[in-house]
C-alpha positions as CSV (number, residue, x, y, z in Angstrom):
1,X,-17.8,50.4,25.3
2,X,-16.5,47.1,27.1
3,X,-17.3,46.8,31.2
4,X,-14.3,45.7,31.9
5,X,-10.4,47.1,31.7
6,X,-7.4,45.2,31.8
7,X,-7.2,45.8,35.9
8,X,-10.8,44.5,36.4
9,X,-9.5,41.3,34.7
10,X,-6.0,41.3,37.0
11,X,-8.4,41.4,39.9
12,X,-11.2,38.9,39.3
13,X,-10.4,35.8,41.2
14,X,-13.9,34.5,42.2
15,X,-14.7,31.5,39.5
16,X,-17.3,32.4,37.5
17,X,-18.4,34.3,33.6
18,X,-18.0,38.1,33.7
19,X,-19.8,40.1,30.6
20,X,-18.1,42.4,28.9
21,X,-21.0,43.3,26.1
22,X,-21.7,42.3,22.9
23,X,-21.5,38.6,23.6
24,X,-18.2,38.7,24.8
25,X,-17.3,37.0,28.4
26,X,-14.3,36.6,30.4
27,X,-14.8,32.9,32.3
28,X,-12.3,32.4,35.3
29,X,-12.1,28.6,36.1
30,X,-11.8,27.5,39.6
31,X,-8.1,26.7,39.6
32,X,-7.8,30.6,39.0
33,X,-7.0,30.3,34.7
34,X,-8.7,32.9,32.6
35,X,-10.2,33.3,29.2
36,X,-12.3,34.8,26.7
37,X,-15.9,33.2,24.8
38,X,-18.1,34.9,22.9
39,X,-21.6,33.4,23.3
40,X,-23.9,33.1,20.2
41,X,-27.2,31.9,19.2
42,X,-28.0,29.9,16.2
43,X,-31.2,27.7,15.9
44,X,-32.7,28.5,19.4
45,X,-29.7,26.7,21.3
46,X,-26.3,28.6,22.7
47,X,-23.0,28.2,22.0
48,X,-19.9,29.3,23.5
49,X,-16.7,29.7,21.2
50,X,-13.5,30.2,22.6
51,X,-11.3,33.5,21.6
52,X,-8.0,32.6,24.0
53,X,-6.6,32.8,27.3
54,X,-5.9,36.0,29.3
55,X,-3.4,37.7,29.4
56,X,-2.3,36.5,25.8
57,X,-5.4,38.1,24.5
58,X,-5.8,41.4,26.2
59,X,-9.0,43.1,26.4
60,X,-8.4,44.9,23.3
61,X,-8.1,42.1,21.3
62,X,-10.8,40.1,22.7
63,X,-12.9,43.0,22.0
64,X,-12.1,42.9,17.9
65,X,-11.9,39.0,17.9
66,X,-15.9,38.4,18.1
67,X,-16.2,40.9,15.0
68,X,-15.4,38.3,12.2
69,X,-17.9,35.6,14.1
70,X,-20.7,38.1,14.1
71,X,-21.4,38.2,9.8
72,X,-21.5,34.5,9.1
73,X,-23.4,33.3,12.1
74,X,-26.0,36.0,10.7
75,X,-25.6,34.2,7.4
76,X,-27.0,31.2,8.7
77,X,-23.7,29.5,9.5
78,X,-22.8,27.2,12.6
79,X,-19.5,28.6,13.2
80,X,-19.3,26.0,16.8
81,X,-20.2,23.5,14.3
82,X,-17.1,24.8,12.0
83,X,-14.8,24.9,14.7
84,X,-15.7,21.8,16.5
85,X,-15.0,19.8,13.1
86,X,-11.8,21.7,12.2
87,X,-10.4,20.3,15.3
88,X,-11.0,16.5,14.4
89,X,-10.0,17.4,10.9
90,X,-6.1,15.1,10.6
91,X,-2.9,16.5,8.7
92,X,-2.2,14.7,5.7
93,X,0.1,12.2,7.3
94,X,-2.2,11.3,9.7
95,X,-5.1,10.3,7.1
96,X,-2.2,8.9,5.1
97,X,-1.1,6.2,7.7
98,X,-5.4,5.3,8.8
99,X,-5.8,4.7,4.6
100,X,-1.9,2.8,4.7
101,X,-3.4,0.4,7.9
102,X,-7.0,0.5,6.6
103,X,-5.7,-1.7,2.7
104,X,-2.5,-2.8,4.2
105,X,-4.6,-6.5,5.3
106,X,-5.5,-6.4,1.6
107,X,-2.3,-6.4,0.1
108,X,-0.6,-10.4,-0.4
109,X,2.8,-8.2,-0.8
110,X,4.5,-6.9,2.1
111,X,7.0,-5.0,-0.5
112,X,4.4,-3.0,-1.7
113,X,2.8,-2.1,2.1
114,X,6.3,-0.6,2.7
115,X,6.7,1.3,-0.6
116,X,3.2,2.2,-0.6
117,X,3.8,4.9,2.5
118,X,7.8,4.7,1.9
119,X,6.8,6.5,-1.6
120,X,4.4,8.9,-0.4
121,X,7.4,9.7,2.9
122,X,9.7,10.5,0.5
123,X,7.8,12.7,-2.3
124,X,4.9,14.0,-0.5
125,X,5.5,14.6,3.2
126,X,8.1,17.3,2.8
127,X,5.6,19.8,1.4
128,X,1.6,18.2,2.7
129,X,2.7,16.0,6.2
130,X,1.6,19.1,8.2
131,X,-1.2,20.6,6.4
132,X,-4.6,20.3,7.5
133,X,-6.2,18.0,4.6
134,X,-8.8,20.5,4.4
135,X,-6.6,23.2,3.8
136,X,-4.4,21.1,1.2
137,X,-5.1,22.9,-2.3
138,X,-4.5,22.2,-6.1
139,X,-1.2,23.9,-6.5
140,X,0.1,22.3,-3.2
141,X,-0.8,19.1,-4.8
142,X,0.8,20.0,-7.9
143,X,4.1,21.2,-6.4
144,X,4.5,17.5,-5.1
145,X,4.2,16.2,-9.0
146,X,5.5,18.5,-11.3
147,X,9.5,18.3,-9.8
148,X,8.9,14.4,-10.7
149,X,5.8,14.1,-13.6
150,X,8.2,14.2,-16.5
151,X,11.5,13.3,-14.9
152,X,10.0,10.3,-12.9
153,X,6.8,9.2,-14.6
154,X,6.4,5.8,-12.8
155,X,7.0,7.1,-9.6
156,X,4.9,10.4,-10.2
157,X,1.9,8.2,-11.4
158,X,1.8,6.2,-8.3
159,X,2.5,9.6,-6.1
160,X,-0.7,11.0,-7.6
161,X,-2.8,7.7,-7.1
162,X,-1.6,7.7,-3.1
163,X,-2.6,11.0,-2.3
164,X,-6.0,11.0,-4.7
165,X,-7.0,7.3,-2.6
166,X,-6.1,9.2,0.8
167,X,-8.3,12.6,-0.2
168,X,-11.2,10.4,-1.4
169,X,-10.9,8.8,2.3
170,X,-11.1,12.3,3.3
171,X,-13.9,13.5,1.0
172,X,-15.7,10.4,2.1
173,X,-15.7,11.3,5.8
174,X,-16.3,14.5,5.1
175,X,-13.1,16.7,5.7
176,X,-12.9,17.6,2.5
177,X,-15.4,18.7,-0.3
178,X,-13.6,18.2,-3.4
179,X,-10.4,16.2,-4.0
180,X,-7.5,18.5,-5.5
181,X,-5.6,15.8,-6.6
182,X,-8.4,14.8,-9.0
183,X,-9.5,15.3,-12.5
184,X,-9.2,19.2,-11.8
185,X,-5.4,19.1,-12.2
186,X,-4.9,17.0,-15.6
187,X,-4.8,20.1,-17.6
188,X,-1.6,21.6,-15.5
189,X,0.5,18.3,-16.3
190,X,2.2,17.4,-19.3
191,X,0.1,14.3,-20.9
192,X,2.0,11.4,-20.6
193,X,1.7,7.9,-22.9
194,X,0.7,5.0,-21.6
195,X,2.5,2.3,-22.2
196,X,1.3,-1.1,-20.9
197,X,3.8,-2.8,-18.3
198,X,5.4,-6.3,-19.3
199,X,7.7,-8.2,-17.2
200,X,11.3,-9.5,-19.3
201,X,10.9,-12.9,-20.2
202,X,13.2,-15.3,-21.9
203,X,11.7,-17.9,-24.5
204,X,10.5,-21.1,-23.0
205,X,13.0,-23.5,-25.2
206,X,16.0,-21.2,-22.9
207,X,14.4,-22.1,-19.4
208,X,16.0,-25.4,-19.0
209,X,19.5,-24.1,-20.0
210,X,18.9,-21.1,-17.4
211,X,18.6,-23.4,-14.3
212,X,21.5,-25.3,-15.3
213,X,23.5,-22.0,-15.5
214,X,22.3,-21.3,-11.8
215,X,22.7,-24.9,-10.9
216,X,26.6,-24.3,-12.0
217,X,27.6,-21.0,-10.8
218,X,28.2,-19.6,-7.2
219,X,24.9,-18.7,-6.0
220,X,23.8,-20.0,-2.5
221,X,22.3,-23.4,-2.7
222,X,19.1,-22.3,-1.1
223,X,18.5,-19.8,-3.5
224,X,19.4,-21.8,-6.3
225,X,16.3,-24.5,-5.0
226,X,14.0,-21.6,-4.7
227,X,14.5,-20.3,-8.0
228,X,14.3,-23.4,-9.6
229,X,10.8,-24.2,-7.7
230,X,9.4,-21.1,-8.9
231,X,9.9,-22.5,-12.3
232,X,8.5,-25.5,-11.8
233,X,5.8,-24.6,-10.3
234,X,4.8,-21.4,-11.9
235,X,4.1,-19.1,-9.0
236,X,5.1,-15.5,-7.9
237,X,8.3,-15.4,-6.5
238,X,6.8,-14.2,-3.0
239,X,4.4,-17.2,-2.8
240,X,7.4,-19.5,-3.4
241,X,9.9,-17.4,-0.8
242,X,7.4,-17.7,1.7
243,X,6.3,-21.1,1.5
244,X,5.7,-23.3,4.9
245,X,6.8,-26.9,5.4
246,X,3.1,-27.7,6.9
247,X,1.8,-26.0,3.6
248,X,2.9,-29.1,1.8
249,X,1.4,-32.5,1.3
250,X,4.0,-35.2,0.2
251,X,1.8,-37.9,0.5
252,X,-0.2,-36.2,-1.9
253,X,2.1,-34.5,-4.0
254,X,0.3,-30.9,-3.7
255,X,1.1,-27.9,-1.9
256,X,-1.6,-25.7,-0.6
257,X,-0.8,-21.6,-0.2
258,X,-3.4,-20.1,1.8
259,X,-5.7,-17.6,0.4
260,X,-3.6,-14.6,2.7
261,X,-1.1,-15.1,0.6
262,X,-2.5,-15.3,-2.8
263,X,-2.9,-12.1,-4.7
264,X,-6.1,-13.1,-5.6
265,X,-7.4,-14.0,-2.1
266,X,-7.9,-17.3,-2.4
267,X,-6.3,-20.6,-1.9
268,X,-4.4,-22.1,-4.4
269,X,-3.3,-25.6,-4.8
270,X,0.3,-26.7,-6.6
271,X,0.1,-30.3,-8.0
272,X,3.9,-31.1,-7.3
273,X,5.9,-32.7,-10.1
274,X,8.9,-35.2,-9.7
275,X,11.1,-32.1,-10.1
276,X,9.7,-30.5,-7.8
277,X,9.1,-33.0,-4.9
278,X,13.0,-33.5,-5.7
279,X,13.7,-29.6,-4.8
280,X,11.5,-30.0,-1.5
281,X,13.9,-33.3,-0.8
282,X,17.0,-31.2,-1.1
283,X,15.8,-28.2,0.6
284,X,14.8,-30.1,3.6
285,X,18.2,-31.8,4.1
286,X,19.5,-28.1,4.1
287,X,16.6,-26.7,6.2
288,X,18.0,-24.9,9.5
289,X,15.6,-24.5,12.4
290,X,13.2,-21.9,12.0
291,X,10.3,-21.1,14.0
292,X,8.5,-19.9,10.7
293,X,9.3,-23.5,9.5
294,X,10.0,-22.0,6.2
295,X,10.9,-24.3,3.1
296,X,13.3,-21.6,1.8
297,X,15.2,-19.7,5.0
298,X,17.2,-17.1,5.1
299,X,20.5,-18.7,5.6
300,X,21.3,-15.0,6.9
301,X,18.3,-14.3,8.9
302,X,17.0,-17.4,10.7
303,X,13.2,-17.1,10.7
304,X,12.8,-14.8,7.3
305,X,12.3,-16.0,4.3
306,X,14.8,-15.0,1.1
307,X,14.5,-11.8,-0.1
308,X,12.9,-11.2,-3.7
309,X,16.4,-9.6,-4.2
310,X,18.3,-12.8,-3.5
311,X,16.3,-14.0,-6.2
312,X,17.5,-11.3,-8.5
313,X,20.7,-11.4,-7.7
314,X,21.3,-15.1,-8.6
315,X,19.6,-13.7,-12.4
316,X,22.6,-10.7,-12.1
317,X,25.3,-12.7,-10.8
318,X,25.1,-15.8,-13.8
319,X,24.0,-12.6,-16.6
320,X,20.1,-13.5,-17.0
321,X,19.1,-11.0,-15.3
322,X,19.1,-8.9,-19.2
323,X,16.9,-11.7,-20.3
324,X,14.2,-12.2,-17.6
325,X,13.3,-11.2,-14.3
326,X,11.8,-13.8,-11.4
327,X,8.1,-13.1,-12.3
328,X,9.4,-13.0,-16.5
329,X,9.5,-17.5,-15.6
330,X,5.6,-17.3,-15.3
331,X,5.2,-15.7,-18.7
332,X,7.7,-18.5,-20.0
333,X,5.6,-21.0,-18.7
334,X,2.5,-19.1,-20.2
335,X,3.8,-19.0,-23.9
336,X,4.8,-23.3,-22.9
337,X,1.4,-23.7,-22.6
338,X,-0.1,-21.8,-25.5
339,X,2.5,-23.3,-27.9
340,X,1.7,-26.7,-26.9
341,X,-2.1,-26.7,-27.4
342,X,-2.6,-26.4,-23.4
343,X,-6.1,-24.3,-23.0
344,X,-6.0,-20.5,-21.9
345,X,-8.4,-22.4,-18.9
346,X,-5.5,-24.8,-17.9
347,X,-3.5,-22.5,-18.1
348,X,-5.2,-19.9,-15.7
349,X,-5.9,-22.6,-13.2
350,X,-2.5,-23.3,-12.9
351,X,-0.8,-19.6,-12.7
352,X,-3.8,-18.7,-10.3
353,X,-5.1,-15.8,-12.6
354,X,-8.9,-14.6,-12.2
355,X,-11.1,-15.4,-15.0
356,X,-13.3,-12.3,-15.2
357,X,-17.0,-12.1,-17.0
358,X,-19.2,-14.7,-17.6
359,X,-16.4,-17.1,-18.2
360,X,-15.2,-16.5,-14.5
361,X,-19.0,-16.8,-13.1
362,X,-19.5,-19.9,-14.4
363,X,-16.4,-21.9,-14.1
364,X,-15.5,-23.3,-10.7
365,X,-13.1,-26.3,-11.1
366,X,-9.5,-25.9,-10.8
367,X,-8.5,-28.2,-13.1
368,X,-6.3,-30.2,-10.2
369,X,-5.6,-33.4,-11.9
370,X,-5.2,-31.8,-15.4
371,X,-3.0,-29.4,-13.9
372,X,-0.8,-32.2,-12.8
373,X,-0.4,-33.7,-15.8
374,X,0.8,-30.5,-16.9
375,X,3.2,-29.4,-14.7
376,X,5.1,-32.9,-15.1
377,X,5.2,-32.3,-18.5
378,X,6.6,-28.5,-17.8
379,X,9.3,-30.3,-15.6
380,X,10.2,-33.0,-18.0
381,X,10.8,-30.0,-20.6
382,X,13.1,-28.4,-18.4
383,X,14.9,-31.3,-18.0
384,X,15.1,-32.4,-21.6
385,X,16.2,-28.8,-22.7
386,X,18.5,-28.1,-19.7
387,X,20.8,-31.1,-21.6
388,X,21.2,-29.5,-24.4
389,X,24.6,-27.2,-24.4
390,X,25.0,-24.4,-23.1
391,X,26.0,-21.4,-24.9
């Protein structure tokens, strides 16, 4: 039977713990606020866990709520420990957004540091943005993908891998002990083929005729330039959006994109071709003032580059768009090269690809001057095949 009733507790005003038996303590602070601890013992020290504030939890209840502490702690578990960790444990938006800032400086491609959480806001908040991450379980994982696994397989895929990266955070800090978005949930989804990713590309011969197209239809003249510099110069779209005026040399006929902006981290230097130094001409007598002192400016938002849509959009707007896409020019370029007795090492230097093995390990030159030699060729191909008629 407890010491005190629910009018001791009323009348206590003194500061101070008041025992109530069988570890259970009422402590009154000195601003007057009460509550209930139970005070337990485990490996020689003391702990005191909190049960709630008076007069939320009457007596009665504070009385019953020590019971369920009482069998683990005499099972050898640290139940202060338990309690002190589940309140430093995040929800599963909170972990998501410390994993989204923890890779975003690792990712060349702003696009994808938006749609990376963008993705995981639209599919996986509504049902795991509140949940403890160690309370999220298989089926709550699995309600996320099955609405989208067969109906959505791109999107599902990457749904799956963004919450699987942001558990194995989890598991790796120790909030959780086993990742439920894992290997432990292939057998409850439908088994779906792989099929390898390739980006629609026209054959090299039709390049030429393309431009020409652009150059003749209704597209903004900026865009048309930066289009026809991503040709020439065989890089991602985003590398040629994005490019600086102080990023190229025209003494030296190169330009030079910093390794933050290089997919593969590291710098990577453009021998410029006649056609090219002619695009960089034309583009700097339409060049508005921006403070980003980009070569290819918004002409709707001063200070931003072009969008990768305006890009695509010129490809919709003159009908290409069913016969390549912006990043489809590189693979152009690629089958130029192979079809022309160029090596697959030229030709790696000068799309920026990492060479991988032993290959990789022991090759170190970029192939500069041979690389311009071939890119002047590339551009005297487009010019000798954007003559012919077009169809």
């Amino acid at each position: 039977m407890g010491r005190l009733t629910d009018l001791d507790v009323h009348a206590l005003t003194r500061p101070g713990r008041y025992g109530d038996g069988n570890t259970l303590y009422l402590v009154v602070s000195p601003r007057g606020s009460k509550s209930w601890v139970q005070r337990i013992g485990f490996r020689g020290r003391r702990h005191d866990l909190g049960l709630g504030p008076f007069p939320k939890v009457c007596v009665a209840e504070a009385r019953e709520r020590p019971i369920a502490n009482r069998v683990p702690v005499s099972n050898g578990r640290d139940i202060a420990a338990e309690k002190k960790r589940a309140r430093s444990v995040p929800t599963f938006e909170e972990a998501a957004r410390r994993v989204h800032e923890l890779f975003r400086p690792s990712w060349t491609n702003e696009a994808h540091a938006r749609g990376w959480i963008q993705t995981l806001q639209r599919h996986a908040f509504p049902t795991l943005a509140e949940k403890r991450v160690d309370e999220i379980t298989r089926p709550d994982v699995l309600a996320v993908l099955e609405p989208i696994w067969t109906m959505r397989p791109e999107t599902a895929r990457r749904v799956r891998q963004r919450i699987r990266t942001i558990l194995d955070w989890c598991e790796a800090y120790d909030y959780v002990t086993e990742n439920p978005a894992g290997d432990c949930i292939n057998a409850a989804l439908p088994r779906m083929q792989k099929n390898q990713r390739h980006y629609l590309a026209m054959p090299y011969a039709e390049v030429g005729q393309a431009l020409q197209i652009v150059d003749s239809s209704r597209v903004t003249p900026i865009v048309k330039l930066c289009l026809r510099f991503v040709v020439l110069t065989a890089v991602r779209g985003a590398e040629a959006r994005e490019a600086r005026w102080k990023e190229i040399e025209l003494t030296k006929r190169q330009w030079c994109i910093p390794a933050t902006r290089m997919k593969a981290r590291r710098e990577h230097r453009v021998p410029l071709s006649t056609g090219a130094l002619a695009v960089l001409k034309e583009a700097g007598r339409l060049k508005r003032k921006s403070r980003a002192g980009l070569v290819f400016g918004s002409p709707r938002k001063p200070g931003s580059p072009l969008s990768n849509m305006a890009l695509l959009k010129a490809l919709r707007d003159t009908g290409l768009a069913d016969k390549t896409t912006v990043h489809g020019f590189r693979s152009s370029f690629r089958d130029y090269c192979a079809e022309h007795g160029k090596s697959r090492s030229l030709a790696n230097a000068a799309l920026a690809h990492v060479v991988l093995g032993v290959e990789g390990a022991y090759f170190r030159s970029d192939l500069f001057e041979a690389r311009r030699e071939l890119m002047q060729e590339w551009a005297d191909y487009i010019v000798v095949t954007g003559k012919k008629t077009v169809v």
